[in-house]
DSSP file (Angstrom, degrees, kcal/mol; ACC not computed):
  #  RESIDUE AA STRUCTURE BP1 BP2  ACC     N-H-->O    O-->H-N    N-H-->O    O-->H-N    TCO  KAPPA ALPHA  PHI   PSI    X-CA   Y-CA   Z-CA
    1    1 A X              0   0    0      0, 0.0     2,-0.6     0, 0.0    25,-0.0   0.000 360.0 360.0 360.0 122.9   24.4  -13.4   -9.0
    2    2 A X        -     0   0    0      1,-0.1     5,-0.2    24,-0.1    81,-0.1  -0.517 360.0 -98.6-111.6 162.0   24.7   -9.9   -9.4
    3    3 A X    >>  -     0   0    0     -2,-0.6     3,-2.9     3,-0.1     4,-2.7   0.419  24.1-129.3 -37.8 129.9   23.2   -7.5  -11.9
    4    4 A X  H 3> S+     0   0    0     79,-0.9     4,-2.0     1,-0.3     5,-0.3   0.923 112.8  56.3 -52.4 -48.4   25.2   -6.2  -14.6
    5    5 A X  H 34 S+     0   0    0      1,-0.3     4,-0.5     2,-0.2    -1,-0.3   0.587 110.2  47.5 -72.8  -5.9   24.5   -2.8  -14.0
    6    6 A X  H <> S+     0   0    0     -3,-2.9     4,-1.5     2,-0.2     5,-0.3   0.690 111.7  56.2 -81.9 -45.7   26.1   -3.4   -9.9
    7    7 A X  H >X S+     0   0    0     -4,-2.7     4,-3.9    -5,-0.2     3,-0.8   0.990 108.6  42.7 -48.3 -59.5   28.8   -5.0  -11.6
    8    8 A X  H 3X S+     0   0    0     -4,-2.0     4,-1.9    -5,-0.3    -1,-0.2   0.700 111.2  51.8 -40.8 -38.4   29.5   -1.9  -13.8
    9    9 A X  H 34 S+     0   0    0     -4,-0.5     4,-0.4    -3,-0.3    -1,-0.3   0.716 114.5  41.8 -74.4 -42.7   29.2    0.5  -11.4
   10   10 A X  H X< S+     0   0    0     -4,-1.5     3,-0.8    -3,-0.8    -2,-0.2   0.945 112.7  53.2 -56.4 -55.2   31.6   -1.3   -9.2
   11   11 A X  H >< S+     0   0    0     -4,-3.9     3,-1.4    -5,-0.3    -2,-0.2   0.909 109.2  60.5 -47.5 -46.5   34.3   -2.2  -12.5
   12   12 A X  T 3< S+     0   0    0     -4,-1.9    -1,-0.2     1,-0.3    -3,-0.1   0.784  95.3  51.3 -74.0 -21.8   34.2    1.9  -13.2
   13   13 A X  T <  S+     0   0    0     -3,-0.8    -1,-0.3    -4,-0.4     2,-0.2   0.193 105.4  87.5-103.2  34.1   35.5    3.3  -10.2
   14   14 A X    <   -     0   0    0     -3,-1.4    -4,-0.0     1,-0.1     0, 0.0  -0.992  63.2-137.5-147.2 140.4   38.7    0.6  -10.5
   15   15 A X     >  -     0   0    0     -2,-0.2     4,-1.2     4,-0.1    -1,-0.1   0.282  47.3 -76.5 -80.8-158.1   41.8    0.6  -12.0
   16   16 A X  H  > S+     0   0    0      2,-0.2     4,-2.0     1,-0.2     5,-0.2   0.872 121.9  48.8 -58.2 -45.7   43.4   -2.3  -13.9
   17   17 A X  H  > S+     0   0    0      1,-0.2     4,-1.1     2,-0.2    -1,-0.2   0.814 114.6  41.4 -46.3 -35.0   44.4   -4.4  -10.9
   18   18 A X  H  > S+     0   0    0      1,-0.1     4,-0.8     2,-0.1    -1,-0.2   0.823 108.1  53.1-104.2  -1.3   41.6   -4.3   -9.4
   19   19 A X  H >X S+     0   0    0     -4,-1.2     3,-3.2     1,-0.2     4,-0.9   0.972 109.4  54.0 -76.5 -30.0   39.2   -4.7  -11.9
   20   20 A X  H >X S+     0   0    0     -4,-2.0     4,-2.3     1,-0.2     3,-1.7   0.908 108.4  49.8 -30.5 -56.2   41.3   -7.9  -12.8
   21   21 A X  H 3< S+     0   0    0     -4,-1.1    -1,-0.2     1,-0.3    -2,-0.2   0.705 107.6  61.9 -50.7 -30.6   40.8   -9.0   -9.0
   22   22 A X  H << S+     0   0    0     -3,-3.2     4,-0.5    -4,-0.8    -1,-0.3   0.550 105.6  42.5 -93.8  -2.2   36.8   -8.2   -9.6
   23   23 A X  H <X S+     0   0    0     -3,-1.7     4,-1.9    -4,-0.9    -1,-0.2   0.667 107.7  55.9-110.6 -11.3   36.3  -10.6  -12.1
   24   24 A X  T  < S+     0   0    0     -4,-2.3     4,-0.4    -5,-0.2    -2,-0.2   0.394 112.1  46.8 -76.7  14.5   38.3  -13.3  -10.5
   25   25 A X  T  > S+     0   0    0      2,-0.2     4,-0.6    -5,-0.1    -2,-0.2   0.574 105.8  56.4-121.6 -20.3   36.0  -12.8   -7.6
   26   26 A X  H  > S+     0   0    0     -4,-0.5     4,-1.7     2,-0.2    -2,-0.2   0.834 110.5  52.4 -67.6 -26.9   32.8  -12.7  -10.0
   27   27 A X  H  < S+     0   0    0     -4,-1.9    -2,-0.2     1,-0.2    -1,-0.1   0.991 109.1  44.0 -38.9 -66.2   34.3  -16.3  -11.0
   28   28 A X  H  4 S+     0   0    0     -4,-0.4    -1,-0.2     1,-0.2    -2,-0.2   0.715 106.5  63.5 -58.7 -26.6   34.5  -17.5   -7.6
   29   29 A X  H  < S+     0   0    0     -4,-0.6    -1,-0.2     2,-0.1    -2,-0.2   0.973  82.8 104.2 -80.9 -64.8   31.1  -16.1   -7.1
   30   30 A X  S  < S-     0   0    0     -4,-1.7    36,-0.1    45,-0.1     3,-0.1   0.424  80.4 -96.7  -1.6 140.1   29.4  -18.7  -10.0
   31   31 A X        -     0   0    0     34,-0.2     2,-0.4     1,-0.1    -1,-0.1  -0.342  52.6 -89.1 -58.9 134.0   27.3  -21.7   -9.0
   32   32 A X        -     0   0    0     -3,-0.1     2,-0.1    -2,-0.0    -1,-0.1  -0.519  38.0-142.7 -53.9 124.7   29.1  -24.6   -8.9
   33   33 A X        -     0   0    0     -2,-0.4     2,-0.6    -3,-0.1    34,-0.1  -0.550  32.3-119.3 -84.7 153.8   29.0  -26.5  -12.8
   34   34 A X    >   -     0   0    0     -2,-0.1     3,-6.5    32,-0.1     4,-0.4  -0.910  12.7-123.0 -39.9  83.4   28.9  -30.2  -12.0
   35   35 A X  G >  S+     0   0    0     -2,-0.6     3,-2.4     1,-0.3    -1,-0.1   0.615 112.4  61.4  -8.8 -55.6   31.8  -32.0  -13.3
   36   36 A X  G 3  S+     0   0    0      1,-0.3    -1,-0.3    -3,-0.0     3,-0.1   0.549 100.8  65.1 -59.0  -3.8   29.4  -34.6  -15.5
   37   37 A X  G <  S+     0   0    0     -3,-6.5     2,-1.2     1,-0.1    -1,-0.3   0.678  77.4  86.6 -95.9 -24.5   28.3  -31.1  -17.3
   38   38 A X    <   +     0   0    0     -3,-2.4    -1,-0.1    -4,-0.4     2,-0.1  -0.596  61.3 142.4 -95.0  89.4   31.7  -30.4  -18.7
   39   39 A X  S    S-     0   0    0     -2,-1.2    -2,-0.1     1,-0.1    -3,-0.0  -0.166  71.4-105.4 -96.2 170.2   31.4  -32.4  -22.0
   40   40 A X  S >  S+     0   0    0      2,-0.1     3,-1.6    -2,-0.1    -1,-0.1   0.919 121.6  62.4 -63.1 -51.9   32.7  -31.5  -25.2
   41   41 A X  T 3  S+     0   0    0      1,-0.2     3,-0.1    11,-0.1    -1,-0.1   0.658 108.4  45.8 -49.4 -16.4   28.8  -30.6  -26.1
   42   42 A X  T 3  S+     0   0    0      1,-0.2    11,-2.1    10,-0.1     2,-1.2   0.473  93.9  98.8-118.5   8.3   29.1  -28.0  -23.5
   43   43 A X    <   -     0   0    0     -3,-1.6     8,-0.3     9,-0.2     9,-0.3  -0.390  65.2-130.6 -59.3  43.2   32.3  -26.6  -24.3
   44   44 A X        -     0   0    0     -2,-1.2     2,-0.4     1,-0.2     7,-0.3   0.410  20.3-136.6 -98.3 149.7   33.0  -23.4  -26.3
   45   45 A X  S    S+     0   0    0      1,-0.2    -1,-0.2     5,-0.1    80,-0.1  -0.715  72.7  34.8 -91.5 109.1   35.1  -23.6  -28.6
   46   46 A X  S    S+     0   0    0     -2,-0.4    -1,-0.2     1,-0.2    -2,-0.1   0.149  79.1 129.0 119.7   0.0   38.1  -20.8  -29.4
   47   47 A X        -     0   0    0     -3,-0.2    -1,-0.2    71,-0.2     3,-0.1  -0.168  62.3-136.7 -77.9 170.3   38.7  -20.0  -26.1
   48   48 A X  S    S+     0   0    0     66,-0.3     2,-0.3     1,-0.1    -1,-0.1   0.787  93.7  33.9 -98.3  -8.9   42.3  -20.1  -24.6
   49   49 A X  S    S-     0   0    0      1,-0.1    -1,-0.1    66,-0.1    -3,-0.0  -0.834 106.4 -87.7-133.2 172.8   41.2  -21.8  -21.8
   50   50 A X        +     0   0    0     -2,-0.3    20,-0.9    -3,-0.1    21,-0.5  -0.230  46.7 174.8 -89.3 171.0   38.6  -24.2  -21.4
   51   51 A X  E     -A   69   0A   0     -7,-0.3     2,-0.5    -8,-0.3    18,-0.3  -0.570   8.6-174.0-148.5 102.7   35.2  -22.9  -20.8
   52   52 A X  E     -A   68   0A   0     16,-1.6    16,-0.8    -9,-0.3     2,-0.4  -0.869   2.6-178.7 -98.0 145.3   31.9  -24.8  -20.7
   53   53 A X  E     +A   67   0A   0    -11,-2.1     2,-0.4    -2,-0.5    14,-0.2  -0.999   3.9 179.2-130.3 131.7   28.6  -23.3  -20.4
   54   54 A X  E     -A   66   0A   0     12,-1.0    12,-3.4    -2,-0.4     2,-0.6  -0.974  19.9-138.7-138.8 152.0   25.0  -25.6  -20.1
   55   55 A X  E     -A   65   0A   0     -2,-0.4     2,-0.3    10,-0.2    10,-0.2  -0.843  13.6-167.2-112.4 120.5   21.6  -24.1  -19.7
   56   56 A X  E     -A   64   0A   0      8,-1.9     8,-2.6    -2,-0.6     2,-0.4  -0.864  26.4-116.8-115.6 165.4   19.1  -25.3  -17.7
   57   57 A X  E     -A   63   0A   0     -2,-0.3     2,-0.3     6,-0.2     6,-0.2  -0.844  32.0-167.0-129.3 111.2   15.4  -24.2  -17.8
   58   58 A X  E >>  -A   62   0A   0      4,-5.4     3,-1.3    -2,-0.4     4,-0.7  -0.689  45.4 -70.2-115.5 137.4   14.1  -22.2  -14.2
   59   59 A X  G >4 S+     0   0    0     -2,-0.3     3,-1.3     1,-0.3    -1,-0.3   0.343 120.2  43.7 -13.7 161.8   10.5  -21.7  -13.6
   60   60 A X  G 34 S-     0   0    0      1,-0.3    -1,-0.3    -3,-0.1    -2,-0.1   0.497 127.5 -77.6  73.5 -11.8    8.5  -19.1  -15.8
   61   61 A X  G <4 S+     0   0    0     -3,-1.3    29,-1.0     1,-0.4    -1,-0.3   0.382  96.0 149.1  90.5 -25.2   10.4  -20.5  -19.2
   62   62 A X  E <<  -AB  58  89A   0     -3,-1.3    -4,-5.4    -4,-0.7    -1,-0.4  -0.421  45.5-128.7 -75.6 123.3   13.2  -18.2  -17.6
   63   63 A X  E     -A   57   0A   0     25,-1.9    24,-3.4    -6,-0.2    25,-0.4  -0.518  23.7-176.0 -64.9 126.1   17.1  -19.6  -18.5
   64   64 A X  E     -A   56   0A   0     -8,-2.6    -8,-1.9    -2,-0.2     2,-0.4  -0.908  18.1-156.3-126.8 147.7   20.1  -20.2  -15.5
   65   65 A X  E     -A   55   0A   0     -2,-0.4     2,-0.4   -10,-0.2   -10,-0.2  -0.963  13.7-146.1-120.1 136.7   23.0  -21.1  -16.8
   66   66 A X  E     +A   54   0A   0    -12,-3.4   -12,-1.0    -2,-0.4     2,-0.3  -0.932  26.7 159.7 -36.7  71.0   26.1  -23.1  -15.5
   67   67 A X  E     -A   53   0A   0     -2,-0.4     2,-0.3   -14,-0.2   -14,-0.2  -0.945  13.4-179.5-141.9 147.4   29.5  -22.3  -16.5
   68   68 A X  E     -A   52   0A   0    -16,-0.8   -16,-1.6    -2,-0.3     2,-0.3  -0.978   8.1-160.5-135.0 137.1   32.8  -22.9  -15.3
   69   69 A X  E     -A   51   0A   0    -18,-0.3   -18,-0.2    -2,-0.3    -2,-0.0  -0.830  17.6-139.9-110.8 139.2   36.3  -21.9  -16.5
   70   70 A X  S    S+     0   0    0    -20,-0.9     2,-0.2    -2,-0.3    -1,-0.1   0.941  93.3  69.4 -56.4 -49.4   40.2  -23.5  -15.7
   71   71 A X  S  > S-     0   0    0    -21,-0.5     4,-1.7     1,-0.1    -2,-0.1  -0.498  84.8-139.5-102.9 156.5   41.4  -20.2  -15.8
   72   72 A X  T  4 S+     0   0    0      2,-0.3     4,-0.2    -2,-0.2    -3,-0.1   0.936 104.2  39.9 -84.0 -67.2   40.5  -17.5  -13.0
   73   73 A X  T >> S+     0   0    0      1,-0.2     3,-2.4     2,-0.2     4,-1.5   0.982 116.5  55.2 -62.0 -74.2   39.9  -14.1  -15.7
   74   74 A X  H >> S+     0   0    0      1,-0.2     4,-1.9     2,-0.2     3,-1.5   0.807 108.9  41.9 -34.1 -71.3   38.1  -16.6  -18.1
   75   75 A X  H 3< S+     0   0    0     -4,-1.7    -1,-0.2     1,-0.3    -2,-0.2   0.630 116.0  52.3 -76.0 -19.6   35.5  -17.8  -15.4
   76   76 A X  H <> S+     0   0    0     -3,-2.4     4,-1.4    -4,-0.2    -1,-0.3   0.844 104.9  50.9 -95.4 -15.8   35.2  -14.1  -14.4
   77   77 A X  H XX S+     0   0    0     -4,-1.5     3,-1.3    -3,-1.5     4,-0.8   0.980 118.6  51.1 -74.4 -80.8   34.4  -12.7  -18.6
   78   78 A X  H 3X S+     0   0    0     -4,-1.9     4,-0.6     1,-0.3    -1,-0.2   0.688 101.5  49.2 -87.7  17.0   31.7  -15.6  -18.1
   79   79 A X  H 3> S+     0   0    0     -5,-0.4     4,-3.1     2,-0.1     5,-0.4   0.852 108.2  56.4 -79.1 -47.0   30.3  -14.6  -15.1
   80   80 A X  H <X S+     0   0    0     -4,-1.4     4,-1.2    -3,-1.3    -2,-0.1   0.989 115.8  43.8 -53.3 -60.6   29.9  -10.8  -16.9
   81   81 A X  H  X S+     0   0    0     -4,-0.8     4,-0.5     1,-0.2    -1,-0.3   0.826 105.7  54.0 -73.5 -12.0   27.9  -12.7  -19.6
   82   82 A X  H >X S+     0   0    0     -4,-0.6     4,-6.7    -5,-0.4     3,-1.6   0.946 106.0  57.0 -70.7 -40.2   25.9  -14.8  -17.8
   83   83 A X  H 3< S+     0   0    0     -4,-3.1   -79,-0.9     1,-0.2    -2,-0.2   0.694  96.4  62.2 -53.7  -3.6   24.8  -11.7  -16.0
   84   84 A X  H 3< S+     0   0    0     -4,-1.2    -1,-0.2    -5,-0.4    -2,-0.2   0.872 127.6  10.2 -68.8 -49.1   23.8  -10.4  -19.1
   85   85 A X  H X< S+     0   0    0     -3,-1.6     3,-1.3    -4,-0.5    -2,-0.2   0.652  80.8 133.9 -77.3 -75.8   21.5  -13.3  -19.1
   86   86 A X  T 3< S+     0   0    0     -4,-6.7   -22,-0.2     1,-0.2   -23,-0.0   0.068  80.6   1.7 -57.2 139.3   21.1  -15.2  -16.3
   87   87 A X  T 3  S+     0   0    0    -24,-3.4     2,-0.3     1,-0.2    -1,-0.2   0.478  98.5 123.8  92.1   9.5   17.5  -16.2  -15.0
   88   88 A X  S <  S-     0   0    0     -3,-1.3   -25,-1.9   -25,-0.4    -1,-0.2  -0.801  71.9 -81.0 -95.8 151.1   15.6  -14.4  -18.1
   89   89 A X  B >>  -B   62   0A   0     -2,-0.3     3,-0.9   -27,-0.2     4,-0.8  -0.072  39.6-125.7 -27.1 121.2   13.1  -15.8  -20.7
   90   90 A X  H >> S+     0   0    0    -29,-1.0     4,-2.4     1,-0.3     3,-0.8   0.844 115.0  49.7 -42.6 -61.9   14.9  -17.8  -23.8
   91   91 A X  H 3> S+     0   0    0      1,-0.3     4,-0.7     2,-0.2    -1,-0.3   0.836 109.0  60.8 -66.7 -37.0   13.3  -15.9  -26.5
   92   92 A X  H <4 S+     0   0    0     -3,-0.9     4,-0.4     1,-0.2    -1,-0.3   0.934 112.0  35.7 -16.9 -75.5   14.7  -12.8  -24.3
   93   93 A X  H << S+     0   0    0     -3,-0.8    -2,-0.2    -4,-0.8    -1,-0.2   0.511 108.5  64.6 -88.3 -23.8   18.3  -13.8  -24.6
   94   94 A X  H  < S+     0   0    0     -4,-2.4    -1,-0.2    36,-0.3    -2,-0.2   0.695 115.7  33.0 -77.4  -2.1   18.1  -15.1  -28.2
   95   95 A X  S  < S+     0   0    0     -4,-0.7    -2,-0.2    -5,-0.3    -1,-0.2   0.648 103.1  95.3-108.7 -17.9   17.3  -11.7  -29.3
   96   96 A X        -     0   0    0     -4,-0.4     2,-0.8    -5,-0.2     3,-0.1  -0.491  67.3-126.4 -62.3 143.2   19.3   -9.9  -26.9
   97   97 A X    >>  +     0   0    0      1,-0.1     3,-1.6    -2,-0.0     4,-0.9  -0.812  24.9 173.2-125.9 156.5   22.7   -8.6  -27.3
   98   98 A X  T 34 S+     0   0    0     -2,-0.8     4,-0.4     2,-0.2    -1,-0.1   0.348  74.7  58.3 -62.8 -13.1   25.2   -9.0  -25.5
   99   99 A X  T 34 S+     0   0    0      2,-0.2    -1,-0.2     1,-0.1    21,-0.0   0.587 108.9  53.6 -86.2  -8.4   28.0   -7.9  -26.5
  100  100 A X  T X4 S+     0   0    0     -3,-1.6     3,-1.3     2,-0.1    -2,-0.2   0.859 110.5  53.9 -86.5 -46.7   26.2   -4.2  -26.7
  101  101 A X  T 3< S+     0   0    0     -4,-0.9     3,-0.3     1,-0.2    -2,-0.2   0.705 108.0  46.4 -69.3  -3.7   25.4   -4.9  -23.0
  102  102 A X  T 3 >S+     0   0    0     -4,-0.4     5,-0.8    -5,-0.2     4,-0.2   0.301  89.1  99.7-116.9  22.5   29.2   -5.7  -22.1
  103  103 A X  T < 5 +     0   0    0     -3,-1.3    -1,-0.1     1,-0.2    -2,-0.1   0.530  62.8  64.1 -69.1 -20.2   30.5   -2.7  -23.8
  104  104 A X  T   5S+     0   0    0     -3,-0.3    -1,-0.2    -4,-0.2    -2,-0.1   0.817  95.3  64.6 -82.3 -22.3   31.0   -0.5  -21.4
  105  105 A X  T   5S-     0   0    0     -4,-0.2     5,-0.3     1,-0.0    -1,-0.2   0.719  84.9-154.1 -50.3 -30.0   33.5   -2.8  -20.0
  106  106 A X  T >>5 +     0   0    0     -4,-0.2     4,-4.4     3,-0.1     3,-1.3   0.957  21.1 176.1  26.0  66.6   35.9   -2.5  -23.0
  107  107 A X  H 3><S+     0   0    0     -5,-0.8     4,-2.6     1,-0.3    -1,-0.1   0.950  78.5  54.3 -63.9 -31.0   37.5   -5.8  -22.6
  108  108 A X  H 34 S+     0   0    0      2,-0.2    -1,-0.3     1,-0.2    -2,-0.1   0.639 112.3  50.4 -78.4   5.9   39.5   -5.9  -25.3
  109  109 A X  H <4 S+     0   0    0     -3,-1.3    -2,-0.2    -4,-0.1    -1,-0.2   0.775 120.8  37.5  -0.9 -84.7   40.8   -2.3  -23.8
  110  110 A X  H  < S+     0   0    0     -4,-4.4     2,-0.3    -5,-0.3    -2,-0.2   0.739 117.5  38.7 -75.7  -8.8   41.3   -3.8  -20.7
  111  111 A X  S  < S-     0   0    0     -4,-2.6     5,-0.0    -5,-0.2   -95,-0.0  -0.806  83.3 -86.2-127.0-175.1   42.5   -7.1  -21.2
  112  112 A X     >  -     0   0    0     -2,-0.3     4,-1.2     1,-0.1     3,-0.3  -0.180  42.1-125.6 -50.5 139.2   45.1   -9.5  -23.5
  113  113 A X  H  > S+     0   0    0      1,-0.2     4,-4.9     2,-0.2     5,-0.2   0.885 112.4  66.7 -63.0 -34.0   43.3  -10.8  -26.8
  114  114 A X  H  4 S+     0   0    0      1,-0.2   -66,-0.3     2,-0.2    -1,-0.2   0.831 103.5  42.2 -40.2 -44.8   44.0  -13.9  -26.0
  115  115 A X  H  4 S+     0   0    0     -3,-0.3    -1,-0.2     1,-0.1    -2,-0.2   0.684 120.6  46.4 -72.1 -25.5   41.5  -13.6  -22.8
  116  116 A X  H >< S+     0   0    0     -4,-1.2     3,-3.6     1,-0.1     4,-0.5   0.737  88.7  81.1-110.9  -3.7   39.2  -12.0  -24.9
  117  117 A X  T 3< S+     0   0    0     -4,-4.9     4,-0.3     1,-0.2    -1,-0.1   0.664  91.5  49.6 -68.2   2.7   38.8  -13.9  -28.2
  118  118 A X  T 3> S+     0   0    0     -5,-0.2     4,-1.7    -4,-0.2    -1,-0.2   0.414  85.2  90.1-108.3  18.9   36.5  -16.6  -27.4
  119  119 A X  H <> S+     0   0    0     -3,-3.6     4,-1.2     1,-0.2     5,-0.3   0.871  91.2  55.7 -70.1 -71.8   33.7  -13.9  -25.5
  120  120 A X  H  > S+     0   0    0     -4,-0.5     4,-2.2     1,-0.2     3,-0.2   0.724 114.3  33.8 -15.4 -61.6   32.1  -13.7  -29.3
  121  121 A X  H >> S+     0   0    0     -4,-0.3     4,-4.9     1,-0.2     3,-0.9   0.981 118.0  57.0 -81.5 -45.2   31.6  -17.7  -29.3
  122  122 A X  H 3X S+     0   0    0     -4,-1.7     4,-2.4    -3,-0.3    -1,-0.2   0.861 115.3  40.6   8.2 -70.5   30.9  -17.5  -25.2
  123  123 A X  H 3X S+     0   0    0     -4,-1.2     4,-1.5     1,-0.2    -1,-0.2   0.760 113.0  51.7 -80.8 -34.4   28.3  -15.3  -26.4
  124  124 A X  H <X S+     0   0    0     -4,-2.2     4,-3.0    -3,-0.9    -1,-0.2   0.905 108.2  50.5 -49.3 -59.0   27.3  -17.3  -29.4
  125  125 A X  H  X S+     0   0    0     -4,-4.9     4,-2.2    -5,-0.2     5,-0.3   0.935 111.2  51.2 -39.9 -57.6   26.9  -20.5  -27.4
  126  126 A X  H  X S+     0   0    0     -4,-2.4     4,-0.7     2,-0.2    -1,-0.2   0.765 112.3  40.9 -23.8 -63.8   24.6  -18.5  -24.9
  127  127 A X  H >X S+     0   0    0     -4,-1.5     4,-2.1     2,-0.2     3,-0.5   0.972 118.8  59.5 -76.9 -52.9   21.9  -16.7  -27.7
  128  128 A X  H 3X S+     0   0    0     -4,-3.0     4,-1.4     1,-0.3    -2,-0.2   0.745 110.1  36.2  14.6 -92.6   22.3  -20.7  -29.4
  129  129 A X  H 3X S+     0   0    0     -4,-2.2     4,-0.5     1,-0.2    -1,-0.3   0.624 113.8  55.9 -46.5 -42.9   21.1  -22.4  -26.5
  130  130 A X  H <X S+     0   0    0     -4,-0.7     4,-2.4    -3,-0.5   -36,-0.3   0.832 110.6  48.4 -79.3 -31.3   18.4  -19.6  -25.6
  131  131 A X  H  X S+     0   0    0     -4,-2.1     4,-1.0     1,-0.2    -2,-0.2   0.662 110.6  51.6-100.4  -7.3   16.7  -19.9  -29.3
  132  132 A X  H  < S+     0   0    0     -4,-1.4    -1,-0.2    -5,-0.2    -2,-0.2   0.687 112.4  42.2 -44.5 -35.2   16.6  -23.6  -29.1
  133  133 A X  H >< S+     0   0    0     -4,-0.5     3,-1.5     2,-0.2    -2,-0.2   0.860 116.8  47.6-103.1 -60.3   15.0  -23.6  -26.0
  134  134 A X  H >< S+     0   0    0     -4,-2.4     3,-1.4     1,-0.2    -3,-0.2   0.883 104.3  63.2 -52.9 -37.5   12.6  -20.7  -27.1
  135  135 A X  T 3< S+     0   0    0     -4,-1.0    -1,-0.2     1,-0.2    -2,-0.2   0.549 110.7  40.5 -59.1  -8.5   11.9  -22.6  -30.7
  136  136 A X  T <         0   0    0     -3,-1.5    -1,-0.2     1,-0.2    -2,-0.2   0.318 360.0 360.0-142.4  26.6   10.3  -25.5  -28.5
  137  137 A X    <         0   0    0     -3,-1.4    -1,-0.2   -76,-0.0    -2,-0.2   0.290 360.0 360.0 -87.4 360.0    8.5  -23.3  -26.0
């Protein structure tokens, strides 16, 4: 996966078409989720399309996540936050946030509300998951 800050740097020097195009190709980029992972329990909730995200635990106490989306622009807003994320320490990412690191993006700027009202619970699930996981490290 790559780093938010090579994502950004790419997203700034593109208009609205293509940044659309760059996050349906940060979708496509995501590990494959494993159907049997897309539960209710791993769903988030408010989105307009389905979304699920599950956390699994990578050497070092450092967090990867899974997530897969129906929709193309959905799967590519949670690729941006798992790069936010991905492959750091729990207690890292339950304190972090993310929504200061995905600001420079100005999704609700660049896209429909619809696409962007579930990144808040996305984001929720995420820090959730990471200070569970840190609470029993």
């Amino acid at each position: 996966m790559r780093s938010l800050e090579d994502i950004l740097e790419e997203y700034e020097f593109l208009d609205g078409d293509e940044r659309y195009r760059l996050l349906i190709e940060l979708g496509r980029e995501l590990e494959p989720m494993p159907e049997a992972l897309k539960t209710d329990a791993t769903l988030v909730r408010g989105c307009s399309a389905s979304v699920w995200v599950y956390p699994t635990q990578a050497e070092g106490g450092r967090l990867h996540f899974l997530a897969d989306s129906n929709a193309a622009i959905t799967k590519g807003i949670v690729a941006l936050v798992l790069a936010a994320v991905q492959d750091r320490p729990a207690a890292e990412v339950a304190q972090s946030d993310i929504a200061e690191a995905l600001a420079p993006f100005d999704l609700k700027r660049q896209l429909s509300s619809n696409r962007t009202q579930g990144v808040p619970n996305m984001i929720a699930l995420v820090r959730e998951h990471a200070a569970r996981i840190a609470a029993t490290a």
